[in-house]
KOLMILUM-182861 format. One line per field, with one value per residue: residue number from 1; residue in one letter; x, z, y of N, C-alpha, C, CB in turn. Coordinates in steps of 0.2 Angstrom, whole numbers, plus 2048, in hexadecimal, padded with zeros to 3 digits. Glycine has a CB too. Layout:
<recs>
nr	[NUM_...]
rest	[A_...]
n_px	[X_...]
n_pz	[Z_...]
n_py	[Y_...]
ca_px	[X_...]
ca_pz	[Z_...]
ca_py	[Y_...]
c_px	[X_...]
c_pz	[Z_...]
c_py	[Y_...]
cb_px	[X_...]
cb_pz	[Z_...]
cb_py	[Y_...]
</recs>
This chain:
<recs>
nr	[1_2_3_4_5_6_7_8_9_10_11_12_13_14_15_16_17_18_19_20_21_22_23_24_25_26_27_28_29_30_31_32_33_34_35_36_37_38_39_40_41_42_43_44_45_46_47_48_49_50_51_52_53_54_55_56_57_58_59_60_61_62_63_64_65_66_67_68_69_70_71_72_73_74_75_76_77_78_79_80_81_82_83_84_85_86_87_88_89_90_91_92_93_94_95_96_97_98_99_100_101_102_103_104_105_106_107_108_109_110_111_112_113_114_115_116_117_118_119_120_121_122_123_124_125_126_127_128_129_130_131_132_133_134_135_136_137_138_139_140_141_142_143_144_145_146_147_148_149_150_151_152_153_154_155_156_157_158_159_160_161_162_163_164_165_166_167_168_169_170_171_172_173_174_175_176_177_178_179_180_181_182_183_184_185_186]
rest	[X_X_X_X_X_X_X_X_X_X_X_X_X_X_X_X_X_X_X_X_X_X_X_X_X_X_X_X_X_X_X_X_X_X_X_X_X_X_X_X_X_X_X_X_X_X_X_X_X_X_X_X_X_X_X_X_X_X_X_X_X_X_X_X_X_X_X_X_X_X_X_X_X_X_X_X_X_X_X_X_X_X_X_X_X_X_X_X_X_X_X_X_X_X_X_X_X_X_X_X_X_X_X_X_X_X_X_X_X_X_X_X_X_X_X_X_X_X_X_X_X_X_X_X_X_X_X_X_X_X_X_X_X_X_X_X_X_X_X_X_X_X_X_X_X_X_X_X_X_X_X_X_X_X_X_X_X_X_X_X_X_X_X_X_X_X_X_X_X_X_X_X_X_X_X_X_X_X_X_X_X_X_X_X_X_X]
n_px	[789_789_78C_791_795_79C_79D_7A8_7AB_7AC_7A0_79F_795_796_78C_780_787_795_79C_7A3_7A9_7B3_7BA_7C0_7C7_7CF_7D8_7DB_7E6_7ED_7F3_7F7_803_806_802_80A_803_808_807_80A_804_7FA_7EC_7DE_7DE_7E4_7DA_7D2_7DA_7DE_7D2_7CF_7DA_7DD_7D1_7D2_7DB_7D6_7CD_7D4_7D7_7CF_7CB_7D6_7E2_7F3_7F3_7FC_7FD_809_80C_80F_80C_805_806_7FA_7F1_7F6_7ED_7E4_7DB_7DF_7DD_7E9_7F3_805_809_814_81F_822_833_836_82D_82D_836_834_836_839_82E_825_82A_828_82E_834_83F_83B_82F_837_83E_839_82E_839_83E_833_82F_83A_838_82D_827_82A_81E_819_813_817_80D_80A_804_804_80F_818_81E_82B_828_823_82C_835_82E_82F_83E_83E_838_841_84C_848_844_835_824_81F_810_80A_800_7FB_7F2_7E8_7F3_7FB_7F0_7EE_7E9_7EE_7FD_7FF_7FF_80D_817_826_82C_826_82C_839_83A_837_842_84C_84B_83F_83F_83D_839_82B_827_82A_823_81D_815_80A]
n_pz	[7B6_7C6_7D2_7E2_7EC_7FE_80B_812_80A_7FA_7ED_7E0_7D4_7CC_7C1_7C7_7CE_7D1_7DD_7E3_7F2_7F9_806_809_814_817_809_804_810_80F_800_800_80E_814_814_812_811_80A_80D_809_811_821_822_822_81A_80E_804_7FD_7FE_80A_810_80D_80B_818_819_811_815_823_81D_817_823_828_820_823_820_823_827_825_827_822_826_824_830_832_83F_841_83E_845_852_84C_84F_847_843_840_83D_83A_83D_83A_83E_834_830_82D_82D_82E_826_815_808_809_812_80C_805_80D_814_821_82C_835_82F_823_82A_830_826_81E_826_829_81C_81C_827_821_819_809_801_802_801_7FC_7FE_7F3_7F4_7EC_7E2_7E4_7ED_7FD_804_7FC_7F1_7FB_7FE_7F1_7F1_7FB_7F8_7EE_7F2_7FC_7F6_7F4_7EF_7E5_7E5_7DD_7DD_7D6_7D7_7CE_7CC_7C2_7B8_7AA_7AF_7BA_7BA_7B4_7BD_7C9_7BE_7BC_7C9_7CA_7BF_7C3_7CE_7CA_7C1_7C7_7D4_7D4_7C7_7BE_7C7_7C9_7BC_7C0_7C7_7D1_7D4_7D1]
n_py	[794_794_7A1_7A6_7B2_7B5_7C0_7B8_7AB_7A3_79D_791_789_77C_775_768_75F_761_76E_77B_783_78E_795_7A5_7AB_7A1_79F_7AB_7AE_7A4_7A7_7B4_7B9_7C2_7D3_7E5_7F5_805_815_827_82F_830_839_844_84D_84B_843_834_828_828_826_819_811_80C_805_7FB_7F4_7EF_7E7_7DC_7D8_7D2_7C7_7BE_7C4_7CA_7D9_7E9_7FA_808_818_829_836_846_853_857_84F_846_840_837_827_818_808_7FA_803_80B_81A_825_835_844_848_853_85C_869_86E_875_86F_862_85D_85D_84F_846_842_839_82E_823_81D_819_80F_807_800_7FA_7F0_7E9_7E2_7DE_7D4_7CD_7BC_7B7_7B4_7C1_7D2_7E2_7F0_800_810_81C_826_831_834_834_828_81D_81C_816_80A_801_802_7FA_7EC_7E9_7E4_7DD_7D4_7D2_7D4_7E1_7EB_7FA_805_814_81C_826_82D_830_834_83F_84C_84D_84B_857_85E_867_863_863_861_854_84D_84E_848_83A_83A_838_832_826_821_813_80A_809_805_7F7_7EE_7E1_7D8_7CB]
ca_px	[78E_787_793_790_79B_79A_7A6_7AE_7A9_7AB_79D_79F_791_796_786_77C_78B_79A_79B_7A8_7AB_7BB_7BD_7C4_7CE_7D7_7DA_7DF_7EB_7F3_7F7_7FD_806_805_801_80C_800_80B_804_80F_802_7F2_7E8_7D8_7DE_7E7_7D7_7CF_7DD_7DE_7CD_7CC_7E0_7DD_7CA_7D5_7E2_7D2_7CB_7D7_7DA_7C7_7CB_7DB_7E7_7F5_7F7_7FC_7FF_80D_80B_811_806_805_805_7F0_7EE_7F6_7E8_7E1_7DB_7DC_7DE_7ED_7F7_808_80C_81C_81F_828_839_839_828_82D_839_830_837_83A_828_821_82A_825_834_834_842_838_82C_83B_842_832_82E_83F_83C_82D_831_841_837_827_827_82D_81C_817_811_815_806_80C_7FE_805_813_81B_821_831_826_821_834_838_82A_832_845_83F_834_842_851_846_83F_82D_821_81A_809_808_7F9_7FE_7EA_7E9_7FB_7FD_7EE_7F1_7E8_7F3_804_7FF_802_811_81B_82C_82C_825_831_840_839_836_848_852_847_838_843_83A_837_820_824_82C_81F_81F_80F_806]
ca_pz	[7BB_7CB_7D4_7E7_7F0_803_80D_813_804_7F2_7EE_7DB_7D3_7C5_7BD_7CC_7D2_7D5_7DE_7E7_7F5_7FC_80C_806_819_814_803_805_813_80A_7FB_803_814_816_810_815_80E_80C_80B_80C_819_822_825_81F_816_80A_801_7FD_801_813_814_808_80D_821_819_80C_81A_824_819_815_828_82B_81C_824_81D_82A_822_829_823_824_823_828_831_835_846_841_83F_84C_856_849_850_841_844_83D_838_83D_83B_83D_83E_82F_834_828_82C_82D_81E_80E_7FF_80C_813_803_802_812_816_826_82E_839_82A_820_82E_832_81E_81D_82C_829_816_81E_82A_820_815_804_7FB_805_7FB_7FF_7F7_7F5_7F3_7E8_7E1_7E2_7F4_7FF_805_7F5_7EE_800_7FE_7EB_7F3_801_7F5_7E7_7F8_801_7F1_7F4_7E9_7E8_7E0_7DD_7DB_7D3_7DB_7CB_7CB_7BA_7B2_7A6_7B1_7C1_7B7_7B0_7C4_7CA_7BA_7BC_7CF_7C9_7B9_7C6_7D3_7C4_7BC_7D0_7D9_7D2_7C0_7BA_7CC_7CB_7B9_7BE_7CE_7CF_7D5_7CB]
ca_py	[793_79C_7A3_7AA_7B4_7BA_7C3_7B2_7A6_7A4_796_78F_784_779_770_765_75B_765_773_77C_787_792_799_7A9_7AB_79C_79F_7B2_7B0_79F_7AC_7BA_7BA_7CD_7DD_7EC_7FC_80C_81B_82C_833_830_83F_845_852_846_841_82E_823_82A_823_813_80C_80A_801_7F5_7F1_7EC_7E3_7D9_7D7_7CF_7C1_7BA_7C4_7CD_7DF_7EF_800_80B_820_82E_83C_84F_855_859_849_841_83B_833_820_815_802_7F7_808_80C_81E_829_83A_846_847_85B_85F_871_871_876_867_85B_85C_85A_84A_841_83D_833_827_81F_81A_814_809_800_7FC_7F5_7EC_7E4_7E0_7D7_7CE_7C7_7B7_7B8_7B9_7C7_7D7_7E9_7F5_805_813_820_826_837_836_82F_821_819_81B_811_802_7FF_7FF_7F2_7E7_7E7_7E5_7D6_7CE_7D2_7D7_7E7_7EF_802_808_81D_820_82B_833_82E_837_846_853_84B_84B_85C_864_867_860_865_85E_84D_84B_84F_843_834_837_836_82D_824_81D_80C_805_808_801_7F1_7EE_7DA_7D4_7C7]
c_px	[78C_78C_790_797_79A_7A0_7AA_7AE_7A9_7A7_79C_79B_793_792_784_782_792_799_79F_7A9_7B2_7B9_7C0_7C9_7D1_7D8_7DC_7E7_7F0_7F5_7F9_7FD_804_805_803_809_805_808_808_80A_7FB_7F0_7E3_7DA_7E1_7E2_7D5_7D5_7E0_7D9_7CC_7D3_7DE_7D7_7CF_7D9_7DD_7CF_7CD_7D9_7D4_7C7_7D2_7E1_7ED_7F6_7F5_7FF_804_80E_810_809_80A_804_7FB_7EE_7F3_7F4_7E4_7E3_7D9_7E2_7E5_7F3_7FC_80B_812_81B_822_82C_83B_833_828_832_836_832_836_832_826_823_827_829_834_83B_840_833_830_83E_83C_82F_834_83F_839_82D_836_83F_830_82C_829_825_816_815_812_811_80A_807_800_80B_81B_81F_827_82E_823_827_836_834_82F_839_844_83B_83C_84A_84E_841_839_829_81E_816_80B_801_7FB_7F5_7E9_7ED_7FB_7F8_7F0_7F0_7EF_7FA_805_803_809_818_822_82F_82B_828_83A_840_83C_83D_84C_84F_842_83D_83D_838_82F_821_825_82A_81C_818_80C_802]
c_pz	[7C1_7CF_7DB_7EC_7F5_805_80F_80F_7FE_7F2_7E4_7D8_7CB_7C1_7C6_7D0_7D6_7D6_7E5_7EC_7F9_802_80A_80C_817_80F_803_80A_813_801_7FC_80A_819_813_812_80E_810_808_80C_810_818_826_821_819_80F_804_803_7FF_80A_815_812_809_813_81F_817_811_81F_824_818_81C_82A_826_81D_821_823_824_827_823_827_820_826_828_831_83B_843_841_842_851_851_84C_84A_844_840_839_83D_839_83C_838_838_833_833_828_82B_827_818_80A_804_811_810_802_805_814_81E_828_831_833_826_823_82F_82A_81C_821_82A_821_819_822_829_81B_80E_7FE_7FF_801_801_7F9_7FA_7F2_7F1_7E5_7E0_7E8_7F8_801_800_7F2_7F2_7FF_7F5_7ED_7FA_7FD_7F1_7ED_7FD_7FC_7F1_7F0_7EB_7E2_7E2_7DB_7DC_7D6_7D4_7C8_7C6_7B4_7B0_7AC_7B8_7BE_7B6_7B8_7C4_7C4_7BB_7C5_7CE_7C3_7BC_7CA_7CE_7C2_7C3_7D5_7D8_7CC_7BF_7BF_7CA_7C5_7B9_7C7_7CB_7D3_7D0_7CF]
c_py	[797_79D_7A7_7AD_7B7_7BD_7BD_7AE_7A7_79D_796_789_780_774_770_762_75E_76D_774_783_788_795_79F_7AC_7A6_79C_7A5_7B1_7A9_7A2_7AE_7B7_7C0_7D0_7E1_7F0_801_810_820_82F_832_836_841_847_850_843_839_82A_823_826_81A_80D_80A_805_7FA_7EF_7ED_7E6_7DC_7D3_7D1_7C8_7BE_7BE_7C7_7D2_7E6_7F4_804_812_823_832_841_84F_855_854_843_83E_838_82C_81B_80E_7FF_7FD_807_814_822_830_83D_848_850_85D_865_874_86F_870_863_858_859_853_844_83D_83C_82E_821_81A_815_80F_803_7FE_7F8_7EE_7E7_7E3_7DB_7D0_7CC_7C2_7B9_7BA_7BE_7CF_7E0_7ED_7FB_80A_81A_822_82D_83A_831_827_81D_81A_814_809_800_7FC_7FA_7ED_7E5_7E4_7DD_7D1_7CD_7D4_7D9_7E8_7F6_802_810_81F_824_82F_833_833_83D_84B_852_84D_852_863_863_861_85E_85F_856_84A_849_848_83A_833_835_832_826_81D_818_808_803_804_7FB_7EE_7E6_7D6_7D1_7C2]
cb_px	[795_781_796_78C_79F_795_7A7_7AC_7A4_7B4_795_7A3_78B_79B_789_776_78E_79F_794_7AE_7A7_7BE_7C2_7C0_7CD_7D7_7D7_7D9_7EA_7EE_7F7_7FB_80B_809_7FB_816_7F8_812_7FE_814_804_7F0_7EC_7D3_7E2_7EA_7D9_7CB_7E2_7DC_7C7_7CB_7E7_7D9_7C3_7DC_7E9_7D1_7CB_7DD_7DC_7BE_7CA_7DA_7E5_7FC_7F3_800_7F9_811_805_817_800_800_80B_7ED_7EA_7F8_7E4_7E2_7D8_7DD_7D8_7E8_7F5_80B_80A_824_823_826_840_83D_825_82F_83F_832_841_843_825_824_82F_81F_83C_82D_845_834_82B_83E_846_827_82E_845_838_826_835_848_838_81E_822_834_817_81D_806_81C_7FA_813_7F9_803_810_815_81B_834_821_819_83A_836_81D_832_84C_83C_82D_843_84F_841_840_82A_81E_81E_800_80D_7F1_801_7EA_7E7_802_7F9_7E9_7EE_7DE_7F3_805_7F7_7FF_80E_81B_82C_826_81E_832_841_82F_830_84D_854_844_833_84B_83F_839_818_824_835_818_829_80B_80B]
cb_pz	[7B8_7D0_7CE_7EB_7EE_809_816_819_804_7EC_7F4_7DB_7D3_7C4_7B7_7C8_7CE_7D3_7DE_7E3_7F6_7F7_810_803_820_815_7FD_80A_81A_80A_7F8_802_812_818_80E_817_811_80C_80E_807_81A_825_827_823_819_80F_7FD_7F5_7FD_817_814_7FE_80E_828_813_807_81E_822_813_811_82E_828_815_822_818_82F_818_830_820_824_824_825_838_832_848_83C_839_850_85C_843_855_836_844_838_834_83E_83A_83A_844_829_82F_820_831_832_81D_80A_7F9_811_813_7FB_7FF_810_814_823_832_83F_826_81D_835_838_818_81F_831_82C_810_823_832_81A_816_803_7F4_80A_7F6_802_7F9_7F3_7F9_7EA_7DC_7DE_7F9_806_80A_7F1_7F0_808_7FB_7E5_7F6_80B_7F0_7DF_7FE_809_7F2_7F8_7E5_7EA_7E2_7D8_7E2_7C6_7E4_7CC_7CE_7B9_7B2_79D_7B5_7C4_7B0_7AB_7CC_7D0_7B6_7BD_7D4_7C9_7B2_7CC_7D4_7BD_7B6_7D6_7DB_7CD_7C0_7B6_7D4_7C9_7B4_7B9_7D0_7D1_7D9_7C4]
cb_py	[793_79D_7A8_7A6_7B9_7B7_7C8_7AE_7A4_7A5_795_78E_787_777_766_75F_755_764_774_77B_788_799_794_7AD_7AA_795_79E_7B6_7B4_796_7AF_7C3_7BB_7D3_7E1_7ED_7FE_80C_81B_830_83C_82A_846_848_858_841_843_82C_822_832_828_815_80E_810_803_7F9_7F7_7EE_7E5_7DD_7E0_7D6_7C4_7B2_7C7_7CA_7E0_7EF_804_808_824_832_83D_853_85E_85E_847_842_83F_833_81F_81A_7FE_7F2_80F_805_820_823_83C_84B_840_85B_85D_873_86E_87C_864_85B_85F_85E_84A_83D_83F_82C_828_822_81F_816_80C_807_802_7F9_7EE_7E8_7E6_7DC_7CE_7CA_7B3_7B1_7B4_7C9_7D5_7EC_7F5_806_812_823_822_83D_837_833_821_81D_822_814_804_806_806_7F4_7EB_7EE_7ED_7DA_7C7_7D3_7D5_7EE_7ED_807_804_81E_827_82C_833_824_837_849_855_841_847_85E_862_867_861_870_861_84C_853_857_844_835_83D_83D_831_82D_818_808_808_812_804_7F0_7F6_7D8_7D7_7C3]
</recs>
């Protein structure tokens, strides 16, 4: 059964007679609608999903899909120009806990937003798990009936879990609870 795939096409061969191909812009953005990507912040210093979410969202953007992302920055990377993002300021940049957590208004009003005004099978991706913006993607997926993916990037494994424990046990029992484990995409 050969099987070709290019960036725009899936081409399917089944014996001599039939044989089928897909359009994958038009089968992509007749499954999904949209993709709101949240990330709790884009800046370099942040590691691989600084640089591999803006690609994803992309990607997705070049195969018919409509998707944008929603961060927060840092004043140091405030002139970062990255296409299809929308980011917003921390609101406690200078206060110690509440830094750390990336709390944003502006973040949470524009995720609400745009949860409230896509189509119903719309997906919000959320791209980690131990910060205010990835609590918020879970209360506007589970608030506007859309379905959300987490992707934890590794937050899950033991060495990850083993940092800062106490912070991420507090986090998970007040904030976090059971929303990543009942993440409703399929």
């Amino acid at each position: 059964m050969p099987l070709r795939v290019s960036p725009t096409s899936l081409r399917l061969a089944l014996g001599s007679r039939i044989k089928l191909e897909f359009d994958l812009r038009t089968l992509f953005s007749q499954l999904v609608c949209t993709v709101t990507h949240v990330l709790a912040g884009i800046d370099p210093r942040f590691g691989g999903p600084t640089y591999s979410v803006p690609r994803l969202s992309a990607a997705l953007r070049e195969v018919g899909v409509a998707s944008t992302l929603i961060s927060t920055f840092s004043a140091d990377a405030a002139s970062l120009n990255y296409p299809h993002i929308h980011a917003y300021a921390h609101d406690f940049a200078r206060v110690p806990i509440l830094r750390g957590l990336r709390f944003s208004k502006g973040l949470r009003s524009a995720l609400f937003a745009a949860a409230a005004a896509t189509p119903t099978q719309s997906v919000l991706h959320s791209h980690g798990l131990w910060l205010l913006p990835n609590v918020w993607a879970g209360q506007a997926a589970a608030r506007y009936e859309r379905k959300l993916i987490v992707s934890p990037r590794g937050m899950l494994a033991p060495a990850a879990l083993a940092f800062s424990t106490l912070k991420k046990r507090l986090f998970w029992q007040f904030l976090r609870g059971d929303r990543a484990e009942t993440s409703n995409a399929s």
